[in-house]
DRENVOLUM-355243 format. One record per residue (C-alpha): residue in one letter; x, y, z. Coordinates in steps of 0.25 Angstrom, whole numbers. Layout:
BEGIN
A|X|Y|Z
...
***
This chain:
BEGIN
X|-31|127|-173
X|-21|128|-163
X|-30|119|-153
X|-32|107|-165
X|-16|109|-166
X|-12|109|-152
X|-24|98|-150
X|-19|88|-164
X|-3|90|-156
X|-8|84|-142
X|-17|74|-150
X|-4|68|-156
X|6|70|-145
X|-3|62|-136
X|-5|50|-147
X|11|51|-147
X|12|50|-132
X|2|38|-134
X|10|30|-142
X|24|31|-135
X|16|28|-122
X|10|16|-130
X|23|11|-136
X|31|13|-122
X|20|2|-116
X|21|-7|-127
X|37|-7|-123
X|35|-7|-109
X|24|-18|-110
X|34|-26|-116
X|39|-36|-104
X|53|-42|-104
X|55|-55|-110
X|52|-67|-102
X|64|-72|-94
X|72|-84|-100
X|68|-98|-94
X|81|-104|-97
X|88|-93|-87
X|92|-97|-74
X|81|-95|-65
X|87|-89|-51
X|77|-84|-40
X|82|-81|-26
X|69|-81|-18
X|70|-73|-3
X|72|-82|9
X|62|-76|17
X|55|-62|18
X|63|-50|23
X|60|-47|38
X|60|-33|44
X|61|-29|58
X|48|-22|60
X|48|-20|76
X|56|-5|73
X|49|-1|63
X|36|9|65
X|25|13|52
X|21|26|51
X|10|33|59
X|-5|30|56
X|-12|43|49
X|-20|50|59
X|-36|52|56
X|-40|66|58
X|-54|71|61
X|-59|77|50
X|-69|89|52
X|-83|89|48
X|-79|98|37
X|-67|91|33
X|-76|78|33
X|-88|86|23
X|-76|93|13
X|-70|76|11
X|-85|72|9
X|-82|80|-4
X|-68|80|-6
X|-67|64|-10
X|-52|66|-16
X|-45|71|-2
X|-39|84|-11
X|-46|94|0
X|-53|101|-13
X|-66|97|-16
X|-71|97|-31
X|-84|100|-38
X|-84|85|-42
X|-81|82|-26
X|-93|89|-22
X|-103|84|-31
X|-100|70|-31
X|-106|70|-17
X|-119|75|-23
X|-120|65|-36
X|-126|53|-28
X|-139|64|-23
X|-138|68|-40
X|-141|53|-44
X|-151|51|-36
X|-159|63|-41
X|-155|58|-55
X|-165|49|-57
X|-162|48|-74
X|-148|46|-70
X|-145|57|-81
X|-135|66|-74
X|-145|78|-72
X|-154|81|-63
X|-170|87|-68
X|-180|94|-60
X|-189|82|-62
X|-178|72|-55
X|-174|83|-43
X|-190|85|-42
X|-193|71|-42
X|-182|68|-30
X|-186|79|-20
X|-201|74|-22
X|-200|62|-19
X|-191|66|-7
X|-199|76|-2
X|-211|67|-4
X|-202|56|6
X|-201|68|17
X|-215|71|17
X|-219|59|26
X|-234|65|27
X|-236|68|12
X|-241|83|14
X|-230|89|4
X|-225|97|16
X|-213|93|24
X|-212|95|40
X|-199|98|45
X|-201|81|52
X|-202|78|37
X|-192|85|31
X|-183|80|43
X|-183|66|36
X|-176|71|25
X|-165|75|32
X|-151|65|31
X|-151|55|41
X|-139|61|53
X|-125|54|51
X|-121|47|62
X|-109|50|70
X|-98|39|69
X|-92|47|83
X|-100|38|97
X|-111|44|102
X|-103|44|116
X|-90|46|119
X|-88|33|130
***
């Protein structure tokens, strides 16, 4: 009883909130009357733009990039928002790309028959000599391609 009380008392404070917020718009919205084109039309208009003497003057010092660490680079791959915390939503959103593609039906779960049919047909593109065995040669191919370094292969 209390609940349908307490939930009735919110329902109507926010339907009064509402309506000042409305009728304080409406007034706002309300522009101020045109000017009167009879009224004596005086504009004084700058001479020229305002010059500074700009050769004393000094901005303030670029930011300095710092070198992240390979863990400080893996922990922002999940951290998108920069709060150094990382949530549950954070760390599976890196994950929902791989979940579509094995989501052929596009319905949001995940059967047997759909996990089964994606590691088949992978496993079927490993196994170059069709033996349904893998060599180590074979399953090598499977592996992700290396990253390249974005440092020069020589210091010169």
């Amino acid at each position: 009883m209390n609940r349908v009380l307490l939930g009735a008392f919110g329902a109507l404070l926010l339907a009064t909130l509402g309506l000042f917020w409305m009728q304080g718009r409406a007034q706002v919205e309300q522009a101020a009357p045109p000017p009167d084109p009879d009224a004596e039309e005086v504009s004084e208009e700058p001479e020229g733009l305002p010059t500074a003497d700009v050769a004393d003057l000094e901005g303030p010092a670029p930011p300095e990039a710092s070198e992240l660490t390979r863990e400080q680079r893996r922990f922002f791959r999940y951290d998108r928002n920069r709060d150094l915390k990382i949530t549950r939503n954070e760390m599976l959103s890196t994950r929902t790309s791989a979940f579509r593609r094995l989501d052929t039906d596009g319905n949001n779960l995940l059967t047997f028959e759909e996990w089964a049919v994606a590691t088949s047909s992978r496993f079927e593109e490993m196994d170059g000599d069709g033996d349904n065995e893998l060599t180590q040669a074979e399953f090598a191919t499977s592996a992700p391609a290396p990253r390249r370094s974005s440092r020069p292969g020589c210091n010169c």
